[in-house]
C-alpha positions as CSV (number, residue, x, y, z in Angstrom):
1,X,14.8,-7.1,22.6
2,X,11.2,-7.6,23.1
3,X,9.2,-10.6,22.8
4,X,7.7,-10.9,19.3
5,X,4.4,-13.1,18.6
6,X,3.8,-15.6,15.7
7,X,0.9,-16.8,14.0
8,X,-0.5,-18.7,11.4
9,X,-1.7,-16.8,8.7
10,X,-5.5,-18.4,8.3
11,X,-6.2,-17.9,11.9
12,X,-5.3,-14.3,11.8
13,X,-7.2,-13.5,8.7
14,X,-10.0,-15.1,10.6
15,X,-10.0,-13.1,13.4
16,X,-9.4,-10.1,11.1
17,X,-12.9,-11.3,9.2
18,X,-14.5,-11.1,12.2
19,X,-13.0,-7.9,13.5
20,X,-14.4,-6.1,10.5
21,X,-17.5,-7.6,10.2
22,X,-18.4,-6.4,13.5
23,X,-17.2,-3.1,13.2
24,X,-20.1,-3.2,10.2
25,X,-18.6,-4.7,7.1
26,X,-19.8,-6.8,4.7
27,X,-18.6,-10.5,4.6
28,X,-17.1,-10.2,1.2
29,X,-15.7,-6.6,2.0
30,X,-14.8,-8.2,5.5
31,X,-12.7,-11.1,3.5
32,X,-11.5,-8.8,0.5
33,X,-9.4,-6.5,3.5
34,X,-8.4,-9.0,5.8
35,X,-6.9,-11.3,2.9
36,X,-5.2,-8.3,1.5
37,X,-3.4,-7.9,5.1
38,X,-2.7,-11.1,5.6
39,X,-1.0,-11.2,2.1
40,X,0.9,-8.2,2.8
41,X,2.4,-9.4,6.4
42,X,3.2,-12.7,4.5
43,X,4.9,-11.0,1.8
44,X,7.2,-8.9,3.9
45,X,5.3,-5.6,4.2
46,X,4.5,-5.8,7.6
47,X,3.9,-1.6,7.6
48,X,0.8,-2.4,5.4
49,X,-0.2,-5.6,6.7
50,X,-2.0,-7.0,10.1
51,X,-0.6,-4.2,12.3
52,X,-3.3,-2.1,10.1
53,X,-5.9,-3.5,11.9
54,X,-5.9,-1.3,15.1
55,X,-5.4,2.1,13.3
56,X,-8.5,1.3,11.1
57,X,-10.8,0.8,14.0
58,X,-9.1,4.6,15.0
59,X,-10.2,5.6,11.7
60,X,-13.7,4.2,12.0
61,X,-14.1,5.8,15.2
62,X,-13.1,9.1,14.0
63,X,-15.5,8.8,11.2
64,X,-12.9,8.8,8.4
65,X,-13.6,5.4,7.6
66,X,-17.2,3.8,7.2
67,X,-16.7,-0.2,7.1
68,X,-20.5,-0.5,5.8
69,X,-19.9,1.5,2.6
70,X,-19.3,-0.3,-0.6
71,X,-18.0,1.2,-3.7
72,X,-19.6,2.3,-6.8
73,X,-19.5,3.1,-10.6
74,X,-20.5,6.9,-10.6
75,X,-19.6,7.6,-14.0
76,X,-18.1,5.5,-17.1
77,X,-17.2,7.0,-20.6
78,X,-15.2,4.6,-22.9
79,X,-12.2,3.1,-21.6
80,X,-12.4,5.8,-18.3
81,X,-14.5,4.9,-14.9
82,X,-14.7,7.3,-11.9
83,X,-15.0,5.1,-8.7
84,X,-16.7,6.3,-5.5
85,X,-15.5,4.7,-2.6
86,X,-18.0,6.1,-0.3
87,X,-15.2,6.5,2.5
88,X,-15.6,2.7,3.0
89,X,-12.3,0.3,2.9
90,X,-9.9,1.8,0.2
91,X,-8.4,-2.0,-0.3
92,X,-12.3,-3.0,-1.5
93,X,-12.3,0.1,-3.4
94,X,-9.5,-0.4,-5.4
95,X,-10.3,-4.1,-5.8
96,X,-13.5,-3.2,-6.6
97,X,-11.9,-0.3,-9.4
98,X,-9.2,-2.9,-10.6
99,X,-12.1,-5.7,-11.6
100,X,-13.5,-3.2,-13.4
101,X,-10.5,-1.9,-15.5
102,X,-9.5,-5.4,-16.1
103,X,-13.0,-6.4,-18.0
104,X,-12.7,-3.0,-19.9
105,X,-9.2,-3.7,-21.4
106,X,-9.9,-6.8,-22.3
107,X,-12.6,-4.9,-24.4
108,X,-10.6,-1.8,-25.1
109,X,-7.0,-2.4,-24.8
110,X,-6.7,-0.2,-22.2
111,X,-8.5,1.3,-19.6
112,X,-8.4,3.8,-16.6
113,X,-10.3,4.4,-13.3
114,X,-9.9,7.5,-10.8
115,X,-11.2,6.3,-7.1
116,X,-12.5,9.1,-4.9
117,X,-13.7,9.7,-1.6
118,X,-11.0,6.4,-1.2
119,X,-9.7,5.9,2.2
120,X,-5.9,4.1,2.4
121,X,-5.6,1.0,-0.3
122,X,-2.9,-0.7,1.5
123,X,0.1,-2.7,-0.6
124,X,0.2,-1.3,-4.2
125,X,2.2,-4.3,-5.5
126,X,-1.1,-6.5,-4.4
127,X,-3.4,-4.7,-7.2
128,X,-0.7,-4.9,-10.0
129,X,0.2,-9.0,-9.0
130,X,-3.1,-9.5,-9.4
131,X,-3.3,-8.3,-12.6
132,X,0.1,-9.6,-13.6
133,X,-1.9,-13.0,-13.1
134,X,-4.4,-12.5,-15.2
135,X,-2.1,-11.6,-18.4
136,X,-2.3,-7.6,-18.0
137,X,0.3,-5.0,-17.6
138,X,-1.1,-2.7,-14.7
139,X,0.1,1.0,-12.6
140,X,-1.5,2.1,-9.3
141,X,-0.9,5.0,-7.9
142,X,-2.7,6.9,-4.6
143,X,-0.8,10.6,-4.5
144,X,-2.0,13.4,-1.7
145,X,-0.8,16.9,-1.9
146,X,-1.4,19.9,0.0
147,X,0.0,21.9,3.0
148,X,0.6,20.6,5.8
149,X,-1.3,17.2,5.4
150,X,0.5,13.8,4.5
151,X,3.9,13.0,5.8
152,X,6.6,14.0,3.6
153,X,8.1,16.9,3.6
154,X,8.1,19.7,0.5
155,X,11.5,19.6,-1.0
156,X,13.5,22.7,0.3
157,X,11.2,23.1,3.4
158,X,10.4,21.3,6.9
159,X,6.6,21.4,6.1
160,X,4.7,18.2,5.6
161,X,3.2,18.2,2.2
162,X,2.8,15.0,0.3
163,X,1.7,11.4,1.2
164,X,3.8,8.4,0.6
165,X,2.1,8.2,-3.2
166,X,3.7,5.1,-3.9
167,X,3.7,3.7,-7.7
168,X,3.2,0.5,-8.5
169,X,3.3,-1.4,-11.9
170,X,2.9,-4.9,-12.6
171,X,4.2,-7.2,-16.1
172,X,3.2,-10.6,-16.1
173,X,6.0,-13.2,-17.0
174,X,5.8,-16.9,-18.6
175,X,7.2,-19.5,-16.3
176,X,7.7,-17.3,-13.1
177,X,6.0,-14.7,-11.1
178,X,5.1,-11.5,-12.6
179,X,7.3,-8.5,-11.9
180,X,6.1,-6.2,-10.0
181,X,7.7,-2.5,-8.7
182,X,6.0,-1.2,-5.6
183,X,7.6,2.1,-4.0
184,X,7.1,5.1,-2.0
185,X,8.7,8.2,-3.4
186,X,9.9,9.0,0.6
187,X,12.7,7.2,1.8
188,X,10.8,4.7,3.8
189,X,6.8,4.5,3.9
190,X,5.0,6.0,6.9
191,X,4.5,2.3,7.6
192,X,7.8,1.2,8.3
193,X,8.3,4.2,10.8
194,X,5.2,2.7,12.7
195,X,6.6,-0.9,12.6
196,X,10.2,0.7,13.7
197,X,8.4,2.6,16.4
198,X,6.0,-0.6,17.3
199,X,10.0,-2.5,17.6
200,X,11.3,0.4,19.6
201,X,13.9,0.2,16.7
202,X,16.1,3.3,15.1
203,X,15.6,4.0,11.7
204,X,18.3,4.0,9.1
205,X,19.9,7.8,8.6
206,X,18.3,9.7,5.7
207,X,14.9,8.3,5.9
208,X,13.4,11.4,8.6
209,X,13.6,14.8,9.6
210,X,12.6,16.0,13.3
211,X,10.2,18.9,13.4
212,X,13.0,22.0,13.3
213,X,14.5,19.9,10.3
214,X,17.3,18.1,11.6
215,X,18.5,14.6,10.4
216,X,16.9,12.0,12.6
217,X,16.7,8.2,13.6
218,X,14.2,7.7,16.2
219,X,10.7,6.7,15.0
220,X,9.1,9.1,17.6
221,X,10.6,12.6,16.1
222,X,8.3,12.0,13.2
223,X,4.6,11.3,15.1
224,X,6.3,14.2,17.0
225,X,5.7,16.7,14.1
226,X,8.6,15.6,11.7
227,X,8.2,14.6,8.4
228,X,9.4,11.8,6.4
229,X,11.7,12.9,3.5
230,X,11.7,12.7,-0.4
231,X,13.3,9.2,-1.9
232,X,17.0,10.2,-3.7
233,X,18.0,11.4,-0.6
234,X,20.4,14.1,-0.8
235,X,21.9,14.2,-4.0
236,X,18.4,13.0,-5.8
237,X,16.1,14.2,-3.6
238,X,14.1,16.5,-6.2
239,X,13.3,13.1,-8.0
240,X,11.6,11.4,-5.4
241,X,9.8,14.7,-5.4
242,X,9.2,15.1,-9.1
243,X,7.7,11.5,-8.7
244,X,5.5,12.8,-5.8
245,X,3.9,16.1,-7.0
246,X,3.0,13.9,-10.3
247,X,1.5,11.4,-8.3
248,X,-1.2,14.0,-6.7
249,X,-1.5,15.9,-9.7
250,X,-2.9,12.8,-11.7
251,X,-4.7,11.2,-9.3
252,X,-6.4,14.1,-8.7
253,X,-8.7,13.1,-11.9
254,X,-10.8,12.2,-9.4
255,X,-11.8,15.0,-7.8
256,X,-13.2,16.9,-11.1
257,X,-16.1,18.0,-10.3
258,X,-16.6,16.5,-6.9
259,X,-18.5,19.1,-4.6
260,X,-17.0,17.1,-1.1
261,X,-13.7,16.1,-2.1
262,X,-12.2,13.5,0.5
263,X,-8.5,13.4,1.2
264,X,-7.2,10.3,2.3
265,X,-5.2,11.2,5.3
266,X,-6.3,14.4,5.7
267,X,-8.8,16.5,7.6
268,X,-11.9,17.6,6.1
269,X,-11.7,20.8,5.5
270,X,-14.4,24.1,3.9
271,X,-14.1,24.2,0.7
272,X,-12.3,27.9,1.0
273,X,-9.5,26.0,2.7
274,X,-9.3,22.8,-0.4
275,X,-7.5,25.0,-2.4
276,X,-4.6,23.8,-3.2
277,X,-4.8,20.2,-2.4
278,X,-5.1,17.6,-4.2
279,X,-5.9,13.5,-3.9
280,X,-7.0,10.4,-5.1
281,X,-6.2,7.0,-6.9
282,X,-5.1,6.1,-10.5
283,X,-5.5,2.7,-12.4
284,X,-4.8,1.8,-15.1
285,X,-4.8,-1.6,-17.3
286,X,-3.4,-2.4,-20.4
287,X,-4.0,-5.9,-22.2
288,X,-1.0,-7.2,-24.0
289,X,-2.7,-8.7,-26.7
290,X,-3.8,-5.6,-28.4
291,X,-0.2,-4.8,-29.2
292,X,0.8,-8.7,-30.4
293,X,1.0,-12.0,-28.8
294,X,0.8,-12.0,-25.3
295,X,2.0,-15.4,-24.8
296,X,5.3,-14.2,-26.7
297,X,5.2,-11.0,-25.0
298,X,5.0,-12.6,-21.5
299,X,8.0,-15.2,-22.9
300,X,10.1,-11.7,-23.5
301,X,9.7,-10.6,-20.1
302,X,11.0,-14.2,-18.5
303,X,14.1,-13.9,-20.6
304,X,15.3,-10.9,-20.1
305,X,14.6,-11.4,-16.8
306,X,16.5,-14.5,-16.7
307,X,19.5,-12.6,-18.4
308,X,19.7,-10.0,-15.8
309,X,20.1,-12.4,-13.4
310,X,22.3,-14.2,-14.8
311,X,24.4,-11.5,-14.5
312,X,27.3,-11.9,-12.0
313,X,26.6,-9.9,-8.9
314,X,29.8,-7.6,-7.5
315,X,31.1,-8.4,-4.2
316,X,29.5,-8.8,-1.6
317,X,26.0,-9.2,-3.2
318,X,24.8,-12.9,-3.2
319,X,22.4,-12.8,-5.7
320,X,20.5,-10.4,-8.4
321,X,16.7,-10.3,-7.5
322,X,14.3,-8.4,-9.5
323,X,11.4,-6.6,-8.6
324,X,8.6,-9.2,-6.7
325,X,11.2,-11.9,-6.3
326,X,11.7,-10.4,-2.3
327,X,8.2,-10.3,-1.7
328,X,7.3,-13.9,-3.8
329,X,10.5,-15.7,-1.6
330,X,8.7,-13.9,1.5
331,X,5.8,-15.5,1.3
332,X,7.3,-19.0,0.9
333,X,8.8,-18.7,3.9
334,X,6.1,-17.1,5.9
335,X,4.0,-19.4,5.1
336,X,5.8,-22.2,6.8
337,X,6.7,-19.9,9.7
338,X,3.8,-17.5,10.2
339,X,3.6,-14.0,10.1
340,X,4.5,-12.0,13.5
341,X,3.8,-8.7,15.3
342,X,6.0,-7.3,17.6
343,X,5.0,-6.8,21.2
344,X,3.2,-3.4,20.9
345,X,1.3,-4.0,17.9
346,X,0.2,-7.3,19.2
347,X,-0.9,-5.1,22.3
348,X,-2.6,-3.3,20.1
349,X,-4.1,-5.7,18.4
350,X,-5.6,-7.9,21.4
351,X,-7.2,-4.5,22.7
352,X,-9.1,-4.6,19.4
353,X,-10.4,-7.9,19.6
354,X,-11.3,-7.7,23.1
355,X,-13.4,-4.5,22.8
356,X,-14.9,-6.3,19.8
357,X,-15.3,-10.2,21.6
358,X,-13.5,-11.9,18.9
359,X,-11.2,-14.8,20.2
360,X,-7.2,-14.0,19.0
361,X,-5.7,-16.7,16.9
362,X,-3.9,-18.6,19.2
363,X,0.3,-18.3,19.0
364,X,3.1,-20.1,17.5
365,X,6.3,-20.8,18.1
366,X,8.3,-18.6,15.5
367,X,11.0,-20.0,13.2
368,X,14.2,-21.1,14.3
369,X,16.3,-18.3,16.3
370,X,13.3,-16.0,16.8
371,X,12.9,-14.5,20.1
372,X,9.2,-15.8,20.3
């Protein structure tokens, strides 16, 4: 097995800081992405943390990503916002998108923004925590639809034709951490295939399809022209694509009336050849308090919560963990440990920081056992 490299997590955001700063962001954009990855690797989503860093300097040099933009409000009409992102960093984008649904449902209720021209947002489950903190029930999703772009498959066919379009919603809890679902409607996220590949590791059976459409494990059939397939797998699979057509279809709010639609992911195309596709982000926020008291509402969530738990776990299952207990118990750990890359993507991730003369953070030794 190849060597994999620790580190501690505030010397890798700092070099990530700098990274993007050079590459033309903004110190507080710089900060907003680089803690979002860091975040991510520590909570166990390696596939959308610091290994990131070397495919958005690709980006940036294929001019689908401009570090210098910054987001804006381009239109607002009650409790709706339309976000431009400007092609900058999608995690500053939806941060930037989230701050301002939270303020309006505290005024409102409720509130909902559509983000365009929004390149990838990273971890889902980072918005909706975030909200979860603050007291406010919260979805995200980012859905991409069209032939041939995105990496899952249509159902019935070997074409790709969706994104991941994840779904993520947030509930905040009294007493605990909030609960938070975060979930691609594939089998596994493109990201998880690029940390497998990174590993030189097979994936599980089910997750991939190679590019005539036959069942696959190696990470390589799908960069080969495969395609990822639909979560439910063979019995459910029209679910997972049920989940994923509705993803596109609503965050496509945010392409009304746009005359240069951007698809994350995808190549820009004339607008004789956008027909048909379909992409963007949807938030939305919604303040307890406007339905009761929130307090008591939160105090409802903890206990049931708590129940479900507490109930006894079959055989061969140690214990009942609900959704942002993995990720919450992941970053306990990683923070006494570090977070790690595996040889490749540590490759990768010098070459970045050499062509941009910003020192690595220097290398620890790995918890107990690890091959570091």
């Amino acid at each position: 097995m190849e060597k994999t490299h620790y580190f501690q997590p505030s010397g890798m955001e700092t070099c990530i800081i700098q990274i993007f700063q050079v590459m033309g962001a903004d110190a507080d954009v710089a900060s907003e992405v680089a803690r979002h990855l860091v975040r991510s690797s520590l909570s166990g989503h390696d596939s959308h943390g610091v290994i990131r860093v070397a495919h958005y300097v690709g980006q940036a040099d294929r001019k689908e990503l401009n570090p210098s933009a910054r987001p804006t409000l381009a239109r607002e009409s009650g409790v709706t916002g339309l976000i431009d992102g400007h092609t900058g960093f999608g995690h500053m984008s939806t941060a930037f998108a989230l701050e301002w649904a939270l303020a309006k449902a505290r005024e409102q209720g409720v509130a909902v923004a559509a983000i365009r021209h929004c390149t990838h947002i990273g971890r889902l489950g980072e918005y909706t925590e975030r909200a979860a903190e603050r007291g406010f029930i919260s979805l995200v999703t980012v859905g991409v639809a069209g032939s041939g772009i995105g990496g899952i498959a249509l159902y019935g066919s070997r074409r790709r034709f969706f994104g991941a379009n994840p779904y993520s919603i947030g509930v905040p809890a009294r007493g605990r951490g909030p609960v938070v679902f975060d979930g691609s409607t594939s089998m596994i996220a493109e990201g998880k295939v690029r940390v497998a590949r990174a590993k030189r590791t097979p994936l599980p059976p089910g997750c991939i399809m190679d590019k005539d459409g036959n069942p696959s494990i190696d990470p390589e059939d799908f960069y080969a022209g495969g395609a990822l397939l639909h979560l439910g797998g063979e019995v459910a699979a029209h679910k997972g694509f049920g989940l994923s057509m509705l993803s596109a279809l609503i965050s496509g709010l945010s392409m009304i009336d746009d005359p240069a639609p951007t698809l994350t992911g995808a190549p820009v195309l004339p607008d004789a050849e956008m027909r048909g596709r379909m992409a963007g982000v949807l938030l939305v926020a919604i303040d307890p308090a406007r339905f009761g008291d929130p307090d008591h509402y939160a105090q409802m969530v903890s206990e049931t919560v708590d129940v479900a738990k507490s109930v006894p776990p079959k055989p061969g299952v140690q214990e009942i963990l609900v959704p942002g207990e993995p990720e919450a118990r992941a970053r306990a750990a990683r923070m006494r440990e570090g977070i790690s890359l595996p040889a490749a993507a540590w490759k990768d991730f010098m070459q970045v920081a050499q062509r941009f003369r910003v020192s690595v953070p220097p290398e620890i030794p790995g918890p107990a056992g690890s091959n570091s």
